[in-house]
Legacy VTK file of the C-alpha trace (Angstrom):
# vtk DataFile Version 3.0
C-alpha trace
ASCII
DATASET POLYDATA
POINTS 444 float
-2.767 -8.563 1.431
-0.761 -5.830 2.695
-1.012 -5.037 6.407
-1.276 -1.742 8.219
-0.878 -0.812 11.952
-2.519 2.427 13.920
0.454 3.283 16.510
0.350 6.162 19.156
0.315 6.904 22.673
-3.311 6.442 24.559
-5.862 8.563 23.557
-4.999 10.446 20.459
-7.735 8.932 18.283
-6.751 5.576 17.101
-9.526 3.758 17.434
-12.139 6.380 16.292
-9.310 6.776 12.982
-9.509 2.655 12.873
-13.205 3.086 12.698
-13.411 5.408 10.133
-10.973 3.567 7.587
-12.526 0.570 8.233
-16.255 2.343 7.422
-17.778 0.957 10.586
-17.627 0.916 14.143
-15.406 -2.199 15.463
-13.361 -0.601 18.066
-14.741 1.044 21.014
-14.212 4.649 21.137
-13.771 6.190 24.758
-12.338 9.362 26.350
-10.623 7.150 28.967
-7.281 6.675 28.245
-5.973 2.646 27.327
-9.490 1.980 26.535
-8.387 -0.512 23.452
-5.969 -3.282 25.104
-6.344 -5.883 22.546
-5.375 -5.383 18.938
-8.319 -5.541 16.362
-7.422 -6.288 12.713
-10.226 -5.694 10.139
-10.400 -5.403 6.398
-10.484 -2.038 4.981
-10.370 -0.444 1.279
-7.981 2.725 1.561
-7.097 4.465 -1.651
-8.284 1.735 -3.607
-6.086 -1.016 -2.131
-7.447 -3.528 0.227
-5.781 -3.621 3.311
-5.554 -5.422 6.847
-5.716 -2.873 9.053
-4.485 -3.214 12.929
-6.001 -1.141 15.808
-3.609 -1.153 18.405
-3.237 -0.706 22.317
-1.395 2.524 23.168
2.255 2.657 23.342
2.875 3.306 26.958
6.282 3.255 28.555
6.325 0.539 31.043
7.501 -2.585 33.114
6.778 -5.609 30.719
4.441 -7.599 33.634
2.405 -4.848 33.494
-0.600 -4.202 31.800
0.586 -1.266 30.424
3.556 -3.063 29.393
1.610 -5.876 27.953
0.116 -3.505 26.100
2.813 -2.108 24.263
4.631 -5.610 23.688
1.027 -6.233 21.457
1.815 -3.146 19.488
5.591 -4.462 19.023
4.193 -6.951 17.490
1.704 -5.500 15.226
4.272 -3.408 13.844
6.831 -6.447 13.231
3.872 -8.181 10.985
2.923 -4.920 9.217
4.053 -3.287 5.909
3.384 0.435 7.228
2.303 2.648 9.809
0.396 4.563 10.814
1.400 7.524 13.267
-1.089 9.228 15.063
-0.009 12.105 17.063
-2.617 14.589 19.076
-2.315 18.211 16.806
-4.642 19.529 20.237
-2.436 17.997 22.694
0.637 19.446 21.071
3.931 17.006 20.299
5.006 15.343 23.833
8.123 13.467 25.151
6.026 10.314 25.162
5.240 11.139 20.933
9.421 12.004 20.897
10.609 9.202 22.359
7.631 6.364 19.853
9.140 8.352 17.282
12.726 7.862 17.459
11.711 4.183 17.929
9.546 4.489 14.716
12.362 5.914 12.944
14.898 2.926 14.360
12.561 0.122 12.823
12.995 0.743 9.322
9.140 0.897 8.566
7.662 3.211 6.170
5.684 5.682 8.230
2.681 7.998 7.759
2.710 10.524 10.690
-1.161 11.480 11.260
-2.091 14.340 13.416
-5.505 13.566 14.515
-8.056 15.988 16.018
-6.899 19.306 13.371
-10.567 20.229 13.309
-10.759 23.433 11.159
-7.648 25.519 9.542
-6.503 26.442 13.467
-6.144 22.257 14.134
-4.280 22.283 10.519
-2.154 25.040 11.555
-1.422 23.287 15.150
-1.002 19.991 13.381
2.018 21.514 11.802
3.881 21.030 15.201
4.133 17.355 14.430
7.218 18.301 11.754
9.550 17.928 14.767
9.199 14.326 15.115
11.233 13.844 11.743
8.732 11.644 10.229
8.124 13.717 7.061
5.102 15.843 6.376
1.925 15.285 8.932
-1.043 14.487 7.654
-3.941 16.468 9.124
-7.080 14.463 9.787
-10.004 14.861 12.532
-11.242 11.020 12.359
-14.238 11.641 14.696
-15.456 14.568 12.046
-13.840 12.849 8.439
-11.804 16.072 7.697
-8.591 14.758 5.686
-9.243 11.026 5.075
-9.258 11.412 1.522
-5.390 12.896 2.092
-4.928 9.984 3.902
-6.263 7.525 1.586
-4.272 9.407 -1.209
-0.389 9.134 0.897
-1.132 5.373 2.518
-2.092 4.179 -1.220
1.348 5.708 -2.638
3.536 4.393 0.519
2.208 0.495 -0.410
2.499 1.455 -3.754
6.578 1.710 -3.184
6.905 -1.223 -0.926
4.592 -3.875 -2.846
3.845 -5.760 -6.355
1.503 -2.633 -7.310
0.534 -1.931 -10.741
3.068 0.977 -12.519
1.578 4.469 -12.253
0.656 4.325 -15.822
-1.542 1.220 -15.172
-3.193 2.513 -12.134
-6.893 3.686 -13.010
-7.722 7.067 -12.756
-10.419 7.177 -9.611
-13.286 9.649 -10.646
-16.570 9.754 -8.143
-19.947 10.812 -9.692
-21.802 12.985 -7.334
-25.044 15.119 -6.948
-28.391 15.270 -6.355
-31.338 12.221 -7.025
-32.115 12.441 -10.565
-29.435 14.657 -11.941
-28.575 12.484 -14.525
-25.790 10.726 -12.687
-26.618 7.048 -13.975
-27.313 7.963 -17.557
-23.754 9.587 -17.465
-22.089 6.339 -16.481
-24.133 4.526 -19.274
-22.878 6.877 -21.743
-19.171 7.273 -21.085
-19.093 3.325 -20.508
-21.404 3.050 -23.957
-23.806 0.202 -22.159
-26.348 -0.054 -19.806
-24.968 -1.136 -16.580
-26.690 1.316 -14.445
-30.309 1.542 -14.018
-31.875 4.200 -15.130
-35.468 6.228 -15.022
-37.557 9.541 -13.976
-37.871 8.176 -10.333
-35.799 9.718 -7.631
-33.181 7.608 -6.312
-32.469 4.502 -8.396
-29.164 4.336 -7.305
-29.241 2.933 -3.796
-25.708 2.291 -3.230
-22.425 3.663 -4.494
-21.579 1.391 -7.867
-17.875 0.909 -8.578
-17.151 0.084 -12.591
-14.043 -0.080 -14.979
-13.443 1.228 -18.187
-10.551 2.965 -20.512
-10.712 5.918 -22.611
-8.341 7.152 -24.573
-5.335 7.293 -22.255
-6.201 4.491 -19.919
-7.947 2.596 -17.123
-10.679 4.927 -15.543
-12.342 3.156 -12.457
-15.924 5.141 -12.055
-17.969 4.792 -8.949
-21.607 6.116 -9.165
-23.157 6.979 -6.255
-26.751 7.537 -4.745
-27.693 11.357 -5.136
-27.462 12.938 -1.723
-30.123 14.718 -0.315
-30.977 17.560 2.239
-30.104 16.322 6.046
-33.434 16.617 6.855
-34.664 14.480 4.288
-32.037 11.398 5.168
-34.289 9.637 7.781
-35.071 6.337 6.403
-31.190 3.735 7.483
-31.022 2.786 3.529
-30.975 6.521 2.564
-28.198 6.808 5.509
-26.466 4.061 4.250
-26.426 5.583 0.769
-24.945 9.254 2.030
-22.597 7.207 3.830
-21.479 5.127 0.981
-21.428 8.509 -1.365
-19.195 9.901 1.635
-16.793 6.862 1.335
-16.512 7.047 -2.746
-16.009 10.806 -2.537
-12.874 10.227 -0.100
-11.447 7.377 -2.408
-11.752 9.508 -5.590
-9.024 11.463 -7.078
-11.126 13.608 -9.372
-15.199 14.095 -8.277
-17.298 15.016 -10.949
-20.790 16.927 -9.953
-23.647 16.344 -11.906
-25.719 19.333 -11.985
-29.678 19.387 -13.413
-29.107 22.567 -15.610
-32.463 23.404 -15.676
-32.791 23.352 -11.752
-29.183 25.347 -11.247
-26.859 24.609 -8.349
-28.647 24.940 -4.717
-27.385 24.850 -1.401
-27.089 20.819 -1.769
-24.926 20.908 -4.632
-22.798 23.520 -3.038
-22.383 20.984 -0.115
-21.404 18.217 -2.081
-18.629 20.079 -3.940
-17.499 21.269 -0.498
-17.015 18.084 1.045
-14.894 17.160 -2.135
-13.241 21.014 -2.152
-12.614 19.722 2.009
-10.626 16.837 1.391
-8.658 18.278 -1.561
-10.338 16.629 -4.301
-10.473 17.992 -7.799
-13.766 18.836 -9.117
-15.121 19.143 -12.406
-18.710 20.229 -12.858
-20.772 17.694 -15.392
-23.833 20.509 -16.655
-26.224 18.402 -17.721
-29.518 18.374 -19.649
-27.742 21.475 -21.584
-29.730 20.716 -24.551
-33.249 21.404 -22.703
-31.916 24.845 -21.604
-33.256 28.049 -23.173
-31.179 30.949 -22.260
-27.807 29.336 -22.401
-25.937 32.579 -21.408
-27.686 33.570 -18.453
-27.857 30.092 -16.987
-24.331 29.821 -17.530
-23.848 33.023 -15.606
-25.523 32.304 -13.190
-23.696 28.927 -12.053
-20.461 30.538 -12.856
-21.265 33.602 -10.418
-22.300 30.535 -7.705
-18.964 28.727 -8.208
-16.841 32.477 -7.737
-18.288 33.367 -4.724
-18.959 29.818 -2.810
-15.836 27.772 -4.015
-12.509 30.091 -2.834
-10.679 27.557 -2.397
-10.642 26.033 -6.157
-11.184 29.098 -8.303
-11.963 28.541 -12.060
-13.422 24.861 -11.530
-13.998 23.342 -15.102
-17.701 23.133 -16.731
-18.709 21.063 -19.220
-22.376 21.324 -20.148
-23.488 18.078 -22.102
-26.667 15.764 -22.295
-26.178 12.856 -20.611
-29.044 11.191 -22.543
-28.413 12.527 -26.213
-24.769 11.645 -25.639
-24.056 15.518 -27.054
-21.009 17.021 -25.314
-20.132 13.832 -23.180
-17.061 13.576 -25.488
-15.092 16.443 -23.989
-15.723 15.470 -20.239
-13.006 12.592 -19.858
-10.345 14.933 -21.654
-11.566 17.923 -19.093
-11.275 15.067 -16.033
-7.800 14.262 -17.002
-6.503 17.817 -17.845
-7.766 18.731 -13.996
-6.261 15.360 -12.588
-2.308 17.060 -14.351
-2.920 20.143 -12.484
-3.909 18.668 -9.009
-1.171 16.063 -9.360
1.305 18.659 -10.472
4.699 19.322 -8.128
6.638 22.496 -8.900
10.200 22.652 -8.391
11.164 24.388 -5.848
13.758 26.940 -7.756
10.936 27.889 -9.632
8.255 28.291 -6.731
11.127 30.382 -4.199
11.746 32.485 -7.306
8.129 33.330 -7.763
7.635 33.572 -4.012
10.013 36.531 -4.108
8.292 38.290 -6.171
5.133 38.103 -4.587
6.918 39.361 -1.258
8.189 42.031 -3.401
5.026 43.470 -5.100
3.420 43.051 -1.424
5.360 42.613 1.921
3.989 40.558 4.859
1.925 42.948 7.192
3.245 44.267 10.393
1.499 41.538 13.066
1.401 43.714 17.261
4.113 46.012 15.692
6.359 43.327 14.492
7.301 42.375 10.633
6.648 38.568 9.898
9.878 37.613 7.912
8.856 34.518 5.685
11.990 33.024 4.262
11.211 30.629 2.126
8.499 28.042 0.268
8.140 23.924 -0.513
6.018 22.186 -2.432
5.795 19.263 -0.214
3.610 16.883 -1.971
0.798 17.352 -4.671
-2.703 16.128 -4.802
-4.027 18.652 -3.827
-1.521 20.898 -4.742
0.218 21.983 -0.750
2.211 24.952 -0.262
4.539 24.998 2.848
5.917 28.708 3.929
8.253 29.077 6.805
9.824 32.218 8.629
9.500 34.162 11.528
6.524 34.332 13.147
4.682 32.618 9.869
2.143 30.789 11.557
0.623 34.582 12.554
0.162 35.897 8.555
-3.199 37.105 8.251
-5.840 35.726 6.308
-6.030 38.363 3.621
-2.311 37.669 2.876
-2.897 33.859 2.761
-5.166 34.574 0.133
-2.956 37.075 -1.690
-0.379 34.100 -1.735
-2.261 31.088 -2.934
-4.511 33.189 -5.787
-1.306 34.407 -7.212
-0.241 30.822 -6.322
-3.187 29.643 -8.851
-3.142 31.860 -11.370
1.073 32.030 -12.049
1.381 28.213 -11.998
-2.115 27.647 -14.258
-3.890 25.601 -11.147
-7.801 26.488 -11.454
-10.308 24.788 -10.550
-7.928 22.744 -7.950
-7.784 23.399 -3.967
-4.424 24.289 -2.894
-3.347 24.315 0.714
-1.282 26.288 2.491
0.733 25.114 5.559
2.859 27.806 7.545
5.811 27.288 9.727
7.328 29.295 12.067
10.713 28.316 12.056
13.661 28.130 9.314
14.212 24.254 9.402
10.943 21.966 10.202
13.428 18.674 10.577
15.978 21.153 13.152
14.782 19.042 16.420
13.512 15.693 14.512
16.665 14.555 13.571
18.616 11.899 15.525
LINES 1 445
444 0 1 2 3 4 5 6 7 8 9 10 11 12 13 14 15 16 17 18 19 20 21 22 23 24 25 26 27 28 29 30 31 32 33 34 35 36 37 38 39 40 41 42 43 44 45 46 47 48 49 50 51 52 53 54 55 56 57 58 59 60 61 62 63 64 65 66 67 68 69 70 71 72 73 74 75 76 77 78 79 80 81 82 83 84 85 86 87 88 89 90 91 92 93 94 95 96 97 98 99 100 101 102 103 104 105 106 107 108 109 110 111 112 113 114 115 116 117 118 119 120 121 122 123 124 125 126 127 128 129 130 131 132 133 134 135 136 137 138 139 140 141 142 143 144 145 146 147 148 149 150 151 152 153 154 155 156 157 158 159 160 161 162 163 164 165 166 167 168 169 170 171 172 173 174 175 176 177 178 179 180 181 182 183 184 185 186 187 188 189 190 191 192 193 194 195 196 197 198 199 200 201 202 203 204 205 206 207 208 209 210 211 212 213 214 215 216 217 218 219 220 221 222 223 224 225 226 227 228 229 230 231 232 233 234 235 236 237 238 239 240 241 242 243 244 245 246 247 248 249 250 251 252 253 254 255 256 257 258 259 260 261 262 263 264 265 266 267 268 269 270 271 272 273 274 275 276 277 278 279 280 281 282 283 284 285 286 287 288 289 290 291 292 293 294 295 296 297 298 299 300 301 302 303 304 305 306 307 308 309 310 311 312 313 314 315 316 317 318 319 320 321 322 323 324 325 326 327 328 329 330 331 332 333 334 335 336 337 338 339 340 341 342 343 344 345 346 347 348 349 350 351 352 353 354 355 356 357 358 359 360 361 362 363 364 365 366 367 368 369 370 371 372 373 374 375 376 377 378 379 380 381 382 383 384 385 386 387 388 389 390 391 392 393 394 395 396 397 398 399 400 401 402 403 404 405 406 407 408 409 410 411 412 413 414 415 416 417 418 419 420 421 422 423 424 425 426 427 428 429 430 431 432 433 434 435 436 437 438 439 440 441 442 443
């Protein structure tokens, strides 16, 4: 089993990050700095891998009698016995000497590293999280573990690091990670029975069959598909009883491992404010989403109830315009044929890179049909664009004064973005930089 370590000065969020990997609360979570001086080690499933994960003390520079010192010897030796870390920097805080000076060491000790920057609560912590390209550690991966924003991101880069440095299956052999979410009795369990062509789930007209989140294996035509069903989520207000809390939280938790969540929808009931939730949590942490219409062959007016979900997805989903719909009867087994081929044609476009020729070429153009607006007086020169990773497809844009570009023009960029690349239905991020080389004061 591969072994992970949670590094970082005192107080940026280790322990509430170790928590929320490890789905349950072993660490003691405080405001007061140092408040972990032991290291905890727990078992935890992160992008499908199982992992030993180490919750260290923070790495404090001081005397070794010290406790402080003590301390940080601990985390010297976590790091020794792991296979990667884990980074976490404070995106509130800001990058400080003390995150400098861990990182240089990082950088020294040869260990693949993840750089985290916790607390980016919202798209201002996102944008502030973007500070954390100093430290030279690669892209930053912004997460707030006390709220769950950005785990599934997290999930998605720790599973490829351990990927490189272990006895992993080839890509090709990897399953394909697909979550089934939506309300009780949508039709969720009869789904799974159908695509896997046996009854393995239970199924019937009662509300909630499905008390826990149900991983199972299966191939279709192109390969391993690893399908996780999961108790329908209700209304807040309705989750009182600890099972049904148990069950959201499980849901939660299959969501975040998933690479592509499909949302079963009760055609005949539409999409309500529930369903809208679900397929924002997945839209939150960059997850591809394909919409599973079912009961289709019960419905009446076919072209207005299609209308009417498609007008719900266009105005509640901007962040993953044109998001695939297959309507099908889970029961009848009519239509489920085309949903695996729509799952994997959505899967190509969120893992999709584009070079970056290509991208700067059409990011001229864009500047050209409409130039950045004039921010207190003052043109914001953007320079140029990377495609730093995929899954979810992540734009970065850097230039002068980049970080201040509207939202209207955000917009502008990543629809044309979408549509010039062929990306619907996928979220695409958008990082901005305000300065011409992110790795200038990293480097040493």
């Amino acid at each position: 089993m591969q072994r992970i370590a949670i590094l970082g000065r005192p107080n940026v969020g280790k322990s509430t990050l170790f928590n929320r990997l490890v789905g349950r609360k072993i660490a003691i979570v405080d405001d007061t700095p140092g408040v972990t001086r032991d290291r905890k080690e727990a078992e935890a499933m992160i992008g499908g891998v199982t992992v030993m994960l180490a919750d260290t003390a923070g790495l404090e520079e001081a005397p070794p009698d010290t406790i402080p010192g003590r301390m940080r010897a601990s985390s010297e030796a976590a790091l020794k016995q792991a296979d990667l870390a884990l980074f976490v920097v404070d995106a509130r805080a800001g990058i400080t000497p003390a995150d400098r000076a861990f990182a240089n060491w990082l950088r020294r000790s040869g260990l693949p590293v993840i750089l985290v920057a916790n607390k980016a609560e919202g798209k201002l912590g996102t944008q502030m999280a973007m500070e954390a390209y100093e430290l030279g550690l690669g892209d930053p991966i912004p997460v707030s573990a006390e709220h769950g924003e950005g785990i599934g991101g997290l999930h998605d880069e720790v599973r490829d690091r351990l990927a490189d440095t272990a006895r992993e299956p080839r890509e090709r052999e990897r399953p394909l990670r697909i979550a089934i979410v939506g309300r009780p009795n949508a039709g969720k369990s009869t789904l799974v029975n159908t695509l896997l062509g046996e009854e393995r789930m239970i199924t019937g007209p009662e509300p909630g069959l499905t008390r826990d989140a149900v991983a199972l294996e299966f191939r279709d035509a192109e390969g391993p598909v690893r399908i996780v069903d999961t108790a329908g989520m209700r209304k807040k207000a309705r989750i009182e009883q600890k099972l049904e809390q148990m069950s959201v939280a499980a849901t939660l938790a299959a969501l975040k491992e998933a690479e592509v969540v499909v949302l079963v929808l009760d055609a005949l009931l539409g999409m309500d404010e529930q369903d809208l939730r679900i397929a924002r949590l997945a839209e939150r942490e960059g997850r591809a989403v394909v919409v599973a219409l079912n009961k289709w062959d019960a419905v009446e007016d076919r072209a207005a109830t299609r209308k009417r979900l498609d007008d719900v997805l266009t105005a509640s989903l901007a962040q993953s315009k044109g998001v695939a719909v297959v309507p099908l009867s889970a029961a009848t087994g009519r239509g489920v044929e085309k949903l695996m081929p729509t799952v994997r044609q959505v899967y190509e476009l969120w893992n999709r890179r584009v070079p970056t020729g290509e991208l700067n070429r059409w990011f001229e153009a864009m500047k050209e049909r409409h130039q950045p607006p004039l921010v207190d007086g003052k043109r914001i020169k953007l320079r140029y664009a990377t495609m730093p990773k995929a899954r979810p497809p992540t734009l970065a844009v850097f230039g002068t004064r980049a970080d201040q570009l509207p939202e209207d023009y955000r917009r502008y960029l990543v629809n044309s973005f979408r549509e010039a690349f062929g990306m619907p239905g996928v979220p695409i991020r958008l990082n901005l930089r305000g300065t011409d080389n992110p790795y200038a004061e990293g480097e040493g």
